[in-house]
VOBA-1610 file (N, C-alpha, C; in pm, whole numbers, padded with zeros to 5 digits, always signed):
BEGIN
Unk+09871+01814-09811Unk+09964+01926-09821Unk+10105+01873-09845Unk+10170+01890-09955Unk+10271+01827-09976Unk+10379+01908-09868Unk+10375+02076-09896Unk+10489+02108-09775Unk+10431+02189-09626Unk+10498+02216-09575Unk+10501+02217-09446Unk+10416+02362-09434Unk+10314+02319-09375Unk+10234+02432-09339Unk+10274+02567-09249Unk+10275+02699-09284Unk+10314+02854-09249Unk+10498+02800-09343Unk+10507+02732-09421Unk+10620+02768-09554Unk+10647+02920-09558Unk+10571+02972-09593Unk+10595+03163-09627Unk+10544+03212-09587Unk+10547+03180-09412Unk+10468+03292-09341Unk+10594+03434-09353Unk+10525+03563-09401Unk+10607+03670-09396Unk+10675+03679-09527Unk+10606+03639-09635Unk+10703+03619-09769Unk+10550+03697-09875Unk+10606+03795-09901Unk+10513+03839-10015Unk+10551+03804-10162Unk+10416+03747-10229Unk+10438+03704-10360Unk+10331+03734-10473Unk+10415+03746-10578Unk+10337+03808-10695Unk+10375+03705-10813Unk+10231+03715-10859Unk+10229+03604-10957Unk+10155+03645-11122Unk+10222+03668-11169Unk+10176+03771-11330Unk+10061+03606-11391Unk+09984+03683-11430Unk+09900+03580-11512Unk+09870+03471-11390Unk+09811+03549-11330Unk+09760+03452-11173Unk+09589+03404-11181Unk+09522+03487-11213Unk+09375+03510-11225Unk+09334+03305-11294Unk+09384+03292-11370Unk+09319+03151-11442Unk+09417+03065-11458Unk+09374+02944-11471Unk+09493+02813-11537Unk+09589+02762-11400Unk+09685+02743-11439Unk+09808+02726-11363Unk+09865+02831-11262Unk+09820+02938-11339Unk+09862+03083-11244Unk+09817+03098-11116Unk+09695+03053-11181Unk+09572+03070-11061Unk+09625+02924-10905Unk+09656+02833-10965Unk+09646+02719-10856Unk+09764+02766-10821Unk+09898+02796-10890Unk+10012+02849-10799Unk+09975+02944-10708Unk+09905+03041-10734Unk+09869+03163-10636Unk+09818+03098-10500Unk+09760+02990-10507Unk+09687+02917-10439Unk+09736+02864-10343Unk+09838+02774-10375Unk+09952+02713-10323Unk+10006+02789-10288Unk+10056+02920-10291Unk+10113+02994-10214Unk+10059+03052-10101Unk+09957+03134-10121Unk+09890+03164-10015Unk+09823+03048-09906Unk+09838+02914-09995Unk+09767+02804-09859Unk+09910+02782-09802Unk+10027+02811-09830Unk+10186+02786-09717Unk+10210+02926-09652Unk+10116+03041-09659Unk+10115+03138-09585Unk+10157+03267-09642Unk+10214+03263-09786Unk+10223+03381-09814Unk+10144+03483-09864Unk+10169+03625-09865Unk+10044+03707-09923Unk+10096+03756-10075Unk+09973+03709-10116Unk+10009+03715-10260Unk+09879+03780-10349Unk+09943+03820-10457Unk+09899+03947-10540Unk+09870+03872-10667Unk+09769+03840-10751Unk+09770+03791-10845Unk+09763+03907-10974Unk+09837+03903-11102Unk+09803+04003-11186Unk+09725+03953-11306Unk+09668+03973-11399Unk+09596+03960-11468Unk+09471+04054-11549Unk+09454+04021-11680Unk+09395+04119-11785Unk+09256+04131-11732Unk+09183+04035-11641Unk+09012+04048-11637Unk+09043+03996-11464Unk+08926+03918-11465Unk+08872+03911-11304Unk+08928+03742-11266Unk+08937+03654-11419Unk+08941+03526-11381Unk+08869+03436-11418Unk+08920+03340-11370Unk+08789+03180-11425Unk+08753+03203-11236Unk+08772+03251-11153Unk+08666+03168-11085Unk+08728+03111-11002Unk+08853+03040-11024Unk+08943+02962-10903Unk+09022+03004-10805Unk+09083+03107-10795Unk+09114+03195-10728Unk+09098+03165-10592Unk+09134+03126-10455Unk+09108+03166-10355Unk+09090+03287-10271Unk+09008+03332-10172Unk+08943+03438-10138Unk+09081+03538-10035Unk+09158+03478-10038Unk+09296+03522-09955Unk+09405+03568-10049Unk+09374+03515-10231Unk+09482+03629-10318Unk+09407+03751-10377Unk+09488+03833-10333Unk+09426+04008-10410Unk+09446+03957-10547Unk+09358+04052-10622Unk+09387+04073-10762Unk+09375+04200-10805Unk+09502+04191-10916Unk+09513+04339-10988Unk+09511+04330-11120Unk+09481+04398-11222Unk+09423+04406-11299Unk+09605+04465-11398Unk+09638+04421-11488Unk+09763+04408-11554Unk+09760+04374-11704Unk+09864+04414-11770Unk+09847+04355-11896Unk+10023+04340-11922Unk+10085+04197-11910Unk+10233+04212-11916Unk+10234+04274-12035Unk+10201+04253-12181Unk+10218+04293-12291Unk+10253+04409-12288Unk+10191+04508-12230Unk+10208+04672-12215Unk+10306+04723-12154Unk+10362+04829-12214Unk+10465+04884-12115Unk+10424+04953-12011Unk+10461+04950-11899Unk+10424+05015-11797Unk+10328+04976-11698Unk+10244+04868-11750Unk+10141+04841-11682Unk+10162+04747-11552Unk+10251+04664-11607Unk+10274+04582-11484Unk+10359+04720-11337Unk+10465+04772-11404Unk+10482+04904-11287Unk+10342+04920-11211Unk+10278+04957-11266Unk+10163+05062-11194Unk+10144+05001-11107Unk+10071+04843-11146Unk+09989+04769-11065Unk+10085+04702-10927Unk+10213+04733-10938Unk+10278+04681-10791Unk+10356+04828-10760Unk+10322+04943-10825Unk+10408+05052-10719Unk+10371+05045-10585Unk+10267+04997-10525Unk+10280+05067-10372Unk+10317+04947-10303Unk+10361+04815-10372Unk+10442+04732-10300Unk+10545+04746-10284Unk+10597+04758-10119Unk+10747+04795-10123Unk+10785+04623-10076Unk+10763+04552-10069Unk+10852+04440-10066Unk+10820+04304-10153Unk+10900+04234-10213Unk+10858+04101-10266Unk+10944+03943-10267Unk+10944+03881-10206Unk+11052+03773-10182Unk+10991+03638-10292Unk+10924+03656-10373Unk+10878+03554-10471Unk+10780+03595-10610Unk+10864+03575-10706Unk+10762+03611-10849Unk+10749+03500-10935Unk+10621+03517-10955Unk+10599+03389-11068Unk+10559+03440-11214Unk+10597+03405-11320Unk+10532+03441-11443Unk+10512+03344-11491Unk+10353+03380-11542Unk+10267+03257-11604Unk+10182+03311-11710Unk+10191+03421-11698Unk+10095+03469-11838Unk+10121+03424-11969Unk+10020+03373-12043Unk+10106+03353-12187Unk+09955+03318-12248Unk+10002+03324-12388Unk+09868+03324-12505Unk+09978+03188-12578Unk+09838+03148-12637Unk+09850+03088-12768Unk+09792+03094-12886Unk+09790+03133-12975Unk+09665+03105-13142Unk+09726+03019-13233Unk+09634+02870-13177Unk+09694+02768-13276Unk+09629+02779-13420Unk+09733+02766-13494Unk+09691+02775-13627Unk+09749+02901-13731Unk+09756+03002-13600Unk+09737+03168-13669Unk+09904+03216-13677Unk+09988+03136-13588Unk+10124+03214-13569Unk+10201+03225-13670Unk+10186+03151-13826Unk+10244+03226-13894Unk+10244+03341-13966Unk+10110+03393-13917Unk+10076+03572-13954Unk+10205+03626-13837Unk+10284+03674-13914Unk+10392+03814-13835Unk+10322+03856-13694Unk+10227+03994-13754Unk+10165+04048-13646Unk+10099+03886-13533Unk+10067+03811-13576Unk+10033+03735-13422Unk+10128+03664-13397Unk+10228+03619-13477Unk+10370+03597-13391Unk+10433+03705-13316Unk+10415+03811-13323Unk+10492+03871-13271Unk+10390+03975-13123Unk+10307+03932-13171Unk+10201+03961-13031Unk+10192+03815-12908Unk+10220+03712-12988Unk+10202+03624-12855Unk+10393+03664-12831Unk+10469+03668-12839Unk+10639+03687-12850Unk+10642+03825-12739Unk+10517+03898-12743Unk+10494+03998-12682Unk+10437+03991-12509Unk+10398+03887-12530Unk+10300+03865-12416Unk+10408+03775-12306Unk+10407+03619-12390Unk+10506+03529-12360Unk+10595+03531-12296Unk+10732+03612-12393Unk+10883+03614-12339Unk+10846+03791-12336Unk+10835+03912-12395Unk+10918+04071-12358Unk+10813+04091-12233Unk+10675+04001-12220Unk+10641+04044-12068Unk+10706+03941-11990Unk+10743+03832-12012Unk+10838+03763-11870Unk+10949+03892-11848Unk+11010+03911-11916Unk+11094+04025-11879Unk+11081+04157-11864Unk+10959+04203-11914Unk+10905+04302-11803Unk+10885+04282-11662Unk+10812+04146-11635Unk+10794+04118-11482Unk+10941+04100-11431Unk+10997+04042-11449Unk+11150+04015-11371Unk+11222+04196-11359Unk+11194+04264-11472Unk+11265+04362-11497Unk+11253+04475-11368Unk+11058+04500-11393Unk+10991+04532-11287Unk+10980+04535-11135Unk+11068+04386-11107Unk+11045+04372-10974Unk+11210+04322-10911Unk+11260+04302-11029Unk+11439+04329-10946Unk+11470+04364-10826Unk+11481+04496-10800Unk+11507+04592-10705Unk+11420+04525-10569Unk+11327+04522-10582Unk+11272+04487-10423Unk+11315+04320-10397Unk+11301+04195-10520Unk+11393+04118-10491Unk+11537+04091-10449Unk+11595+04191-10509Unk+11720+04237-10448Unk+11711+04245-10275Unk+11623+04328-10258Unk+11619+04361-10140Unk+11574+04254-10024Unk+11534+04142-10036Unk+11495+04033-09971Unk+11598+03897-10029Unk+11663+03921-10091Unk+11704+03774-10200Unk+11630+03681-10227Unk+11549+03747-10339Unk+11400+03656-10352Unk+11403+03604-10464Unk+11313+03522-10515Unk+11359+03468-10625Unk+11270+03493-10727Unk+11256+03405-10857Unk+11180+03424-10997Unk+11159+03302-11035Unk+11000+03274-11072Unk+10985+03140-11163Unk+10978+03168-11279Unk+10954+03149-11381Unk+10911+03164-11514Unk+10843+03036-11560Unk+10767+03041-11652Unk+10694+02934-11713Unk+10754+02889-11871Unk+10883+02790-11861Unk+10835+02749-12032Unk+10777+02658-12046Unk+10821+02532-12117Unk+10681+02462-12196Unk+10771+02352-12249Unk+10749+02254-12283Unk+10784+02116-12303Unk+10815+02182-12492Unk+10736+02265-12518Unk+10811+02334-12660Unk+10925+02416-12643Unk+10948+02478-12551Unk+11094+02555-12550Unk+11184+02422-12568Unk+11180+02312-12586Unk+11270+02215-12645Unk+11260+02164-12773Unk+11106+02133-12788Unk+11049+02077-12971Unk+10999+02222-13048Unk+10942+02155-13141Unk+10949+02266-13261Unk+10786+02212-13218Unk+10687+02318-13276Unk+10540+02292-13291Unk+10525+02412-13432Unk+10472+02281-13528Unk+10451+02343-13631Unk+10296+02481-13631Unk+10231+02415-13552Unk+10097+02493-13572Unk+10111+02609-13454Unk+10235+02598-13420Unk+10239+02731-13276Unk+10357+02783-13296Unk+10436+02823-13391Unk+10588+02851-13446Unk+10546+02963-13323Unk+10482+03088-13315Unk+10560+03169-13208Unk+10529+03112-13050Unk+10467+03041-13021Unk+10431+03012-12887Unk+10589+02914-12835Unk+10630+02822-12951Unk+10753+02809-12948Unk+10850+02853-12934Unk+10871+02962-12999Unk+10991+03004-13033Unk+10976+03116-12890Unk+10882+03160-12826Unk+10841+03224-12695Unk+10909+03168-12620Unk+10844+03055-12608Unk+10926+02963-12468Unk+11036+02881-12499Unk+11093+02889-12619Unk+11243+02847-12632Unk+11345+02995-12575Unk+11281+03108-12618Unk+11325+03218-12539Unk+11332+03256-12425Unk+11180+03181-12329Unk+11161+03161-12161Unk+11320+03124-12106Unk+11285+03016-12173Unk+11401+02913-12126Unk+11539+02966-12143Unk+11580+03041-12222Unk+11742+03137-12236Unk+11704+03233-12158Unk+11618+03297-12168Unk+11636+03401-12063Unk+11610+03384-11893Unk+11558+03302-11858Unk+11593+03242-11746Unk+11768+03186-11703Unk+11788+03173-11789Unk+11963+03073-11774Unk+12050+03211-11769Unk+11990+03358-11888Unk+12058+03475-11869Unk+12033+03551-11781Unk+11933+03569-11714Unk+11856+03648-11578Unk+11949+03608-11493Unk+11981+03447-11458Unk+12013+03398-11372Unk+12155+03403-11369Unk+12204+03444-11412Unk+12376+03504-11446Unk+12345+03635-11404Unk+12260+03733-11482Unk+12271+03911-11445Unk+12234+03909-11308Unk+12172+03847-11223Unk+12089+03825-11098Unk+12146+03815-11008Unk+12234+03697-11026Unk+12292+03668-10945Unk+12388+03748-10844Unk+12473+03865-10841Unk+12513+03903-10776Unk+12422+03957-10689Unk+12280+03980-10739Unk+12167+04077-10638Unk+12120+03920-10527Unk+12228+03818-10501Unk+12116+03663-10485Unk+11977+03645-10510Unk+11953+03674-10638Unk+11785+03674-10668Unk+11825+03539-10770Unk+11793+03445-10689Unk+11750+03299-10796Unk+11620+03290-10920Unk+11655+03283-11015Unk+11624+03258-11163Unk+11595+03107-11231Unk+11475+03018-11190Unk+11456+02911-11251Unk+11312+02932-11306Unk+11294+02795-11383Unk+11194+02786-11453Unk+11146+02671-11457Unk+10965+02652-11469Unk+10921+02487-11488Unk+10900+02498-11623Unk+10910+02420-11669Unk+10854+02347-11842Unk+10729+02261-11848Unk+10588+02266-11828Unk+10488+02154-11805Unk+10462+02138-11947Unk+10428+01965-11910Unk+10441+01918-12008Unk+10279+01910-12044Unk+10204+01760-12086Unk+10049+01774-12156Unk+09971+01780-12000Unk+09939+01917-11977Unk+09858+01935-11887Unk+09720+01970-11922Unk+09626+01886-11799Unk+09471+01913-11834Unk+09407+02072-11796Unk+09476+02144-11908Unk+09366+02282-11855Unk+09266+02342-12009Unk+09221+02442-12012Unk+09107+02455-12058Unk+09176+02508-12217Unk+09297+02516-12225Unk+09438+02525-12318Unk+09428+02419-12434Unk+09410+02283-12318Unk+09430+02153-12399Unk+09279+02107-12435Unk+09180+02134-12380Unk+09051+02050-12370Unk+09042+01962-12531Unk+09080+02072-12602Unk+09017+02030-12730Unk+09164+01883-12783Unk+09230+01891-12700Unk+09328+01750-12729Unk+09264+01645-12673Unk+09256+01661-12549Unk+09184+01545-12429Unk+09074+01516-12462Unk+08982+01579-12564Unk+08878+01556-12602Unk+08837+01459-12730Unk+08990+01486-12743Unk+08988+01392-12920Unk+09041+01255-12863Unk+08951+01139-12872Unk+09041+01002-12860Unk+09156+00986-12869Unk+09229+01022-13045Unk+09305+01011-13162Unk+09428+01072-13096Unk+09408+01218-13066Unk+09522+01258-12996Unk+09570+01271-12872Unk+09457+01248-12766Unk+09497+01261-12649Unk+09542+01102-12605Unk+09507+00984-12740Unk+09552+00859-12750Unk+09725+00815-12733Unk+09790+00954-12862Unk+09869+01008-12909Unk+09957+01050-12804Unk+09916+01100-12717Unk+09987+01188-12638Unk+09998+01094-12467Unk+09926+01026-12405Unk+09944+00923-12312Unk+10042+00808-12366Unk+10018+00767-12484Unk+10110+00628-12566Unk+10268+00703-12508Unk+10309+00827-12527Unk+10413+00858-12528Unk+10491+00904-12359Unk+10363+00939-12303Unk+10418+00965-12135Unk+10394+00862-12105Unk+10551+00818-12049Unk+10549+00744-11927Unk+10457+00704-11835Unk+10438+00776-11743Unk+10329+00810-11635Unk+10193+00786-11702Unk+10156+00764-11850Unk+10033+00721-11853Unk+09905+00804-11832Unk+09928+00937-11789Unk+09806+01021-11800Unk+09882+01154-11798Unk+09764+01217-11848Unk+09757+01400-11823Unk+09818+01449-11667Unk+09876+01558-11747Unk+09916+01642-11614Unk+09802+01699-11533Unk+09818+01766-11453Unk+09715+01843-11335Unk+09812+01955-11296Unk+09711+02110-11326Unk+09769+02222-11234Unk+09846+02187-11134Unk+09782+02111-11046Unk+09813+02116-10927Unk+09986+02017-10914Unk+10015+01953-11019Unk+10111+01890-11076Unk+10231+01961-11095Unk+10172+02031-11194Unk+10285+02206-11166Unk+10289+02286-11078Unk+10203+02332-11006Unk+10235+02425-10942Unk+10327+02378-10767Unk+10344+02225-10754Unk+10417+02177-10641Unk+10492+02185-10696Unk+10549+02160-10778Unk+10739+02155-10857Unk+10758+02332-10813Unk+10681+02348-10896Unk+10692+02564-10918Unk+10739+02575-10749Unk+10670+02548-10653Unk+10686+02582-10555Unk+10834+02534-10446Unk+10819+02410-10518Unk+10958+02364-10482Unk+11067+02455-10467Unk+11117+02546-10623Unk+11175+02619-10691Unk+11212+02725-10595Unk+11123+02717-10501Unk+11074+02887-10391Unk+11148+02857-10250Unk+11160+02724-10240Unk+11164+02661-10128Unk+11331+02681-10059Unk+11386+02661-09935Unk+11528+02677-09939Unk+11575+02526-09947Unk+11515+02473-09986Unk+11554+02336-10061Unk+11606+02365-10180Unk+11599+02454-10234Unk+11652+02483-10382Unk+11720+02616-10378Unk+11808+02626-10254Unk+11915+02774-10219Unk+12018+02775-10318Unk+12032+02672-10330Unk+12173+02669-10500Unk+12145+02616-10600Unk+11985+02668-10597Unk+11932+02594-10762Unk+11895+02741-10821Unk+12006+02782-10964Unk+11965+02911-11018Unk+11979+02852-11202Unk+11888+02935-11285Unk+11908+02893-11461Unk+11837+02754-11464Unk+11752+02692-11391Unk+11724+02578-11396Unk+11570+02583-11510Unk+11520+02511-11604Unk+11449+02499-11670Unk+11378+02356-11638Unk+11328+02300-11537Unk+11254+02203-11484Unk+11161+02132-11532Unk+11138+02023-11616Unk+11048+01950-11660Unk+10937+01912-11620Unk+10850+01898-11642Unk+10690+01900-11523Unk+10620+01813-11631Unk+10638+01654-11698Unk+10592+01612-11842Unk+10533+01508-11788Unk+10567+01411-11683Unk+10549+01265-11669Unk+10639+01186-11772Unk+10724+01286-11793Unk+10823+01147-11845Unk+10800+01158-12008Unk+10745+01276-12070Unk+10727+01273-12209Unk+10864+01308-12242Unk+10937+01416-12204Unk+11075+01361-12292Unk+11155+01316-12319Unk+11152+01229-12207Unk+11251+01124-12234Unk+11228+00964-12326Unk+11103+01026-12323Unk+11049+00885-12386Unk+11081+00828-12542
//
């Protein structure tokens, strides 16, 4: 256990795109430091989930939907957004640039938008998820890019409008992490060759890699950390 066990006892938390991936082990990590937490998501899940996060059924993309699924929560002292698509290959069709652009960044800001007011009311904070591309260009993912180059500003602008409500506004950036996203990299000698040569650290990330930083973010170790865009790479960009 990296932190201190009952962390958020009495801290309710909601985590958009919780059900699978990264979402899912943050939810995890939260509820194993004591908080009660709400996972949202389009289906039921991969499966990883622990038996102590609710799940609700959400679609950030949509208007309104994320409302529904937390009206009868009246309190929240922690939000995470993690939902996000990718279609490698496809994003220079308009319509699917502008559907992952949909999902990505106008539902990160539906969720923040959504849940303001009751953060307000606790001085709670916001993670967001960008991506080691909200800094590089990716030719075969132009909108998944240009998504989380947007994560990443609108976190730094949240965290200015926010601030008078003390609702802290940061963000992690993970870098080549092993989830079911990448398989088909880690699977190729050639590129997942490609991609260790260049991190530091010498191997693949792990969920569980991100989601301790993410949590950090939550922590009052980080009471005057707001607009922050946090690297989670092993050392890929600096390299």
């Amino acid at each position: 256990m990296t932190y201190q066990t009952g962390l958020f006892d009495g801290k309710v938390a909601l985590v958009a795109g919780g059900t699978q991936g990264i979402g899912a082990v943050i939810a995890n990590h939260l509820a194993a430091l004591g908080a009660q937490v709400t996972a949202l998501g389009r289906g039921k899940g991969d499966g990883t989930l622990d038996a102590a996060v609710r799940v609700r059924k959400a679609d950030v993309g949509a208007q309104g939907s994320v409302e529904a699924a937390i009206a009868d929560m009246a309190r929240l002292d922690i939000v995470f957004n993690c939902a996000g698509i990718l279609q490698r290959g496809q994003e220079h069709d308009p319509a699917v640039f502008e559907k992952v652009l949909g999902v990505n960044l106008t539902g990160t800001l539906r969720v923040c938008s959504a849940t303001r007011e009751r953060l307000k009311a606790t001085q709670g904070c916001i993670v967001n998820t960008a991506s080691m591309l909200s800094f590089f260009g990716g030719g075969l993912v132009p909108g998944y890019a240009a998504s989380k180059g947007g994560v990443a500003q609108l976190t730094k602008s949240l965290a200015i409008a926010y601030a008078p409500d003390r609702i802290r506004v940061n963000a992690v950036a993970p870098g080549w992490i092993a989830t079911p996203m990448t398989q088909a990299l880690q699977d190729d000698p050639v590129r997942s060759g490609t991609i260790l040569g260049r991190t530091p650290m010498g191997r693949w990330g792990t969920p569980d890699d991100v989601a301790r930083a993410a949590v950090f973010l939550c922590t009052p170790a980080a009471a005057f950390m707001t607009g922050v865009v946090m690297p989670v790479d092993g050392g890929y960009m600096v390299s």
